[in-house]
C-alpha positions in Angstrom: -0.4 9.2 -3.8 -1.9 6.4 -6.0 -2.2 3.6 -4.5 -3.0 -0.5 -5.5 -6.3 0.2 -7.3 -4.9 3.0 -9.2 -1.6 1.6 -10.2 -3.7 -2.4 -10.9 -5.7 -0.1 -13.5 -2.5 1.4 -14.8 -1.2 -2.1 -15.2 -4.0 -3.2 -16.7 -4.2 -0.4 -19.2 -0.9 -1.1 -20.2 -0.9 -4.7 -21.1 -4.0 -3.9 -23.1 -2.6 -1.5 -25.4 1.3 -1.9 -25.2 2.3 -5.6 -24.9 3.5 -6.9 -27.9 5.0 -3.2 -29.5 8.3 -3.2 -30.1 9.9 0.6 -28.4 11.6 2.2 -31.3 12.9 4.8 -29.8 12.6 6.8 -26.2 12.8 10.6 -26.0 13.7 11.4 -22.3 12.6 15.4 -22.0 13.8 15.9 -18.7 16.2 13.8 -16.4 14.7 14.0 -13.4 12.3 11.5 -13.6 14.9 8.7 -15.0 17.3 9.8 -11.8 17.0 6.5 -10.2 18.6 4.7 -13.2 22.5 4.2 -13.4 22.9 4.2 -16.6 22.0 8.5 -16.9 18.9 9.5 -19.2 21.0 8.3 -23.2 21.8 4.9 -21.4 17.7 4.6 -19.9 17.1 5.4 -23.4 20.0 3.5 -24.9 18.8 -0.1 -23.2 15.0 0.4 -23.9 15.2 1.2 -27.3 15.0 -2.0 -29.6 13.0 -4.0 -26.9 9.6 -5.9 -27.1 7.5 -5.4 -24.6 6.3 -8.7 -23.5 4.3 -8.6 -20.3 3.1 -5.7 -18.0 3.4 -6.7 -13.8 2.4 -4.8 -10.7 3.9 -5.4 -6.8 2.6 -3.0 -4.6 2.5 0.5 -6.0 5.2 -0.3 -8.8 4.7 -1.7 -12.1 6.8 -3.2 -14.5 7.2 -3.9 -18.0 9.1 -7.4 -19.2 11.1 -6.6 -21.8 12.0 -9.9 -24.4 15.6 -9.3 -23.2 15.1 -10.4 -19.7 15.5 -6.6 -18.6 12.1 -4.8 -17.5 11.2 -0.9 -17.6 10.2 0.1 -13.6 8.0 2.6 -12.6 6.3 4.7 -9.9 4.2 6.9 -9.9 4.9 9.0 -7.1 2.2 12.0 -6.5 1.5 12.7 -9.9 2.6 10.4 -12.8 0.7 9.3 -15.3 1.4 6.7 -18.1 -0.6 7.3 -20.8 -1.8 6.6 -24.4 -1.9 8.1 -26.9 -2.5 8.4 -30.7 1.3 9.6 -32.4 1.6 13.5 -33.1 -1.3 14.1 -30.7 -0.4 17.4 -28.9 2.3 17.2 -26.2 1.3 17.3 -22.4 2.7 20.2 -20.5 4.5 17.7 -18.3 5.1 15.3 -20.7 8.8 13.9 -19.2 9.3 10.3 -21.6 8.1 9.2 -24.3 8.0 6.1 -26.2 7.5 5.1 -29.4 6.1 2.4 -30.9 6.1 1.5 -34.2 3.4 -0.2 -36.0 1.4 0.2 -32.9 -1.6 3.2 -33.3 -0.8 4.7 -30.1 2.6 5.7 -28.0 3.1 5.7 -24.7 3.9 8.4 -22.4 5.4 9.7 -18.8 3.7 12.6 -17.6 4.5 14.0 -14.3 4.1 17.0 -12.7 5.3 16.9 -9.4 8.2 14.5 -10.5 8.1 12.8 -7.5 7.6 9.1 -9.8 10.1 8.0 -11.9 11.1 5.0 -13.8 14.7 2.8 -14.6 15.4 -0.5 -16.4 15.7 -2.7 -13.8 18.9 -5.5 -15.3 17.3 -9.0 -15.5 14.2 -7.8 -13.7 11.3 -9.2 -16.2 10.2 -11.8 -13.6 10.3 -9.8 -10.7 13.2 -6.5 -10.3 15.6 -6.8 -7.5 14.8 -3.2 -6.3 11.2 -4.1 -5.5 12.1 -7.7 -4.1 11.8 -6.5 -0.7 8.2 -5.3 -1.0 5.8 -7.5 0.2 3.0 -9.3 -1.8 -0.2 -7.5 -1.9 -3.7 -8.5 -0.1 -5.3 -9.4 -3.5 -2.4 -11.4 -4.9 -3.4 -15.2 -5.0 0.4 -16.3 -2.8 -0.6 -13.6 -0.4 0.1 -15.5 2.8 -2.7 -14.9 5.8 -2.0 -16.7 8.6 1.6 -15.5 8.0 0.4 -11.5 8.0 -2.4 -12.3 10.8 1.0 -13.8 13.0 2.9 -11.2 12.0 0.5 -8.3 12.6 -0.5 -10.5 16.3 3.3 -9.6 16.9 3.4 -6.0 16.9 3.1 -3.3 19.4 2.6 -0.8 16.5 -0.9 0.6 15.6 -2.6 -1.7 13.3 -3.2 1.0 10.2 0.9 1.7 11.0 1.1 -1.9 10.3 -1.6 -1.9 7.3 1.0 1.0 5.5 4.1 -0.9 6.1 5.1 -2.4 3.2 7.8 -5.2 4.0 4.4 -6.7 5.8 1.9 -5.8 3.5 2.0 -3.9 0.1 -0.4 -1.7 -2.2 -2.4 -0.3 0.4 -2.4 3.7 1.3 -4.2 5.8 3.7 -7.5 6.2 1.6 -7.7 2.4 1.9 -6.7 1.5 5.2 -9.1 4.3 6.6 -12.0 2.6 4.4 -10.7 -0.8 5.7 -10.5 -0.1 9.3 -14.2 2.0 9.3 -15.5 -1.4 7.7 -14.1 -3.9 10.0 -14.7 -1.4 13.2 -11.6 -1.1 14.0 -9.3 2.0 15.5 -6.1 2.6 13.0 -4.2 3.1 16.8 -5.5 -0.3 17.9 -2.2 -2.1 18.7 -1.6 -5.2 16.7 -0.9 -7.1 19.1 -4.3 -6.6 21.0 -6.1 -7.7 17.8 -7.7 -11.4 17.7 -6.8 -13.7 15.0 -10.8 -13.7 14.4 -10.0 -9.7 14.1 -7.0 -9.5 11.8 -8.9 -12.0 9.5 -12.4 -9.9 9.3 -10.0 -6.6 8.2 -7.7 -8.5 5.5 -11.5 -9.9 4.1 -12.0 -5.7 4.5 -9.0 -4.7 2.7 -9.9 -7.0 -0.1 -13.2 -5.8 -0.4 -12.1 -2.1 -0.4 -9.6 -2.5 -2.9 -11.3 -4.8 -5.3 -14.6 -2.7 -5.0 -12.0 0.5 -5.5 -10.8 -1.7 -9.2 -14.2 -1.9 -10.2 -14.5 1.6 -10.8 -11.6 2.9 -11.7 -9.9 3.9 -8.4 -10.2 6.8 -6.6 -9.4 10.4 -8.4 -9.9 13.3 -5.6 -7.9 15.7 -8.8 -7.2 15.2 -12.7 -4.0 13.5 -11.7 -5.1 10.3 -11.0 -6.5 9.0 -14.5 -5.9 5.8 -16.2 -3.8 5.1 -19.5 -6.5 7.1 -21.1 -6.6 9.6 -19.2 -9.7 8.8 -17.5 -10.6 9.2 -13.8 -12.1 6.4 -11.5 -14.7 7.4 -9.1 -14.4 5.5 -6.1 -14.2 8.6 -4.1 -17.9 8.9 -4.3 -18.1 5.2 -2.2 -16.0 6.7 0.6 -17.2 6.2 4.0 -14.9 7.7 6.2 -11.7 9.0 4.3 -12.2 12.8 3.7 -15.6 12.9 5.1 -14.9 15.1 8.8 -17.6 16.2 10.4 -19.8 14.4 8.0 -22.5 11.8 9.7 -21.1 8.1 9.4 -23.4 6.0 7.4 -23.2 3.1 10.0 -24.3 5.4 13.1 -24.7 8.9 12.2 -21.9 10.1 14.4 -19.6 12.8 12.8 -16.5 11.2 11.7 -13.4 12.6 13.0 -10.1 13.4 11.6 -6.6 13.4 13.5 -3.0 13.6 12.3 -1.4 10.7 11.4 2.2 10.1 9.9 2.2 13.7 8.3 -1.0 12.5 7.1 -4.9 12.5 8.4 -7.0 9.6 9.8 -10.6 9.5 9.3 -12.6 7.0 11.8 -16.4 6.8 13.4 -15.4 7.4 17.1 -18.6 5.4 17.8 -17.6 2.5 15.4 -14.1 2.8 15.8 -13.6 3.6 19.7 -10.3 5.0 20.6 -8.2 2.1 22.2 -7.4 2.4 25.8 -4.1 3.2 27.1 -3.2 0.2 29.5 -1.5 1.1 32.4 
């Protein structure tokens, strides 16, 4: 699943190209991915069409875009989406699920998802920030991200700190390819209860996280299939920076020891079990 990186450069794309373009008129091609929305796929289309689109936001994995109304169009991504540019009457995408057209404006701007596991819904009066995201927390790289509140919170917790690293009412935007990277940097075990972390500790892996993800922007995100691109349909290539996630068996770059995988959350953990010793079980 995308995660901050990916949707930041999806953001970013977006308020590039888009801000300013007044949506003409939406063509929703299948309902699924507007599902979320109240309103049915003719109303989604009904209260976007007319609007100026005045900003373009991110919190977490979602993004948003204002809309001069007050209202905002909200999206995720899921597994596969993609919004993406493109020049009008260029060939249709095979899973091309919403468009959006924008008069006066050289490009339009389309949903593409294959999975449909993303989706998106005008969020009522939700330009600033929409009510059904207001629960996520703030991410690591946004400037009122609160430390010593998520090192106190984290110091809390009996849960494993990369449980506590996915947990989005605490901490938003980062995924398992990050918090792997994150924890191999800081030498840390993802099962490494939060509550037997030092402040000292919990500080050197946020300054971790931040490096990860910001280092992740810089090129592009990370793209392990053609699904992940940017507006322009353009993959990033931090996979090739990856020191532990996806990389089993393979010598860490620290120590030389292979790096392990285990099950995690459905999921897999990748750690250095030289680096990142396993913590022990207190009696």
């Amino acid at each position: 699943m995308p995660e901050l990186p990916e949707v930041e450069v999806v953001r970013a794309g977006l308020e590039r190209h888009v801000v300013g373009a007044t949506i003409s008129k939406v063509d929703v091609l299948h309902p699924r991915p507007v599902r979320r929305d109240p309103r049915g796929a003719s109303g989604f289309a009904a209260a976007l069409t007319g609007r100026r689109i005045d900003a373009a936001h991110r919190r977490g994995k979602y993004f948003w875009l204002a809309l001069d109304n007050g209202d905002a169009l909200l999206g995720h991504l899921g597994m596969s989406g993609q919004m993406l540019i493109q020049p009008p009457g260029a060939p249709d995408e095979r899973h091309l699920r919403v468009r959006f057209t924008l008069p006066g404006s050289p490009v339009e701007l389309r949903f593409v998802d294959q999975r449909m596991f993303g989706g998106l819904l005008v969020s009522t009066g939700g330009a600033g920030l929409p009510t059904e995201i207001a629960h996520i927390a703030r991410d690591p790289i946004d400037p009122e991200f609160d430390d010593a509140e998520f090192s106190r919170r984290v110091r809390r917790r009996t849960a494993g700190v990369k449980r506590l690293l996915l947990d989005q009412g605490l901490i938003s935007g980062v995924g398992n390819i990050y918090a792997d990277e994150a924890l191999w940097r800081a030498k840390v075990h993802g099962d490494r209860p939060g509550e037997r972390l030092t402040a000292g500790q919990v500080g050197t892996l946020l300054a971790e996280v931040r490096t990860v993800l910001t280092e992740a922007l810089g090129q592009g995100g990370t793209s392990f299939d053609a699904l992940y691109v940017n507006v322009n349909g353009e993959s990033g290539y931090f996979d090739r920076s990856l020191n532990a996630y996806g990389r089993e068996g393979e010598a860490c770059r620290r120590c030389g020891t292979p790096i392990r995988r285990i099950a995690f959350m459905n999921r897999s953990s990748y750690f250095c079990p030289r680096c990142q010793p396993v913590p022990r079980v207190r009696s």
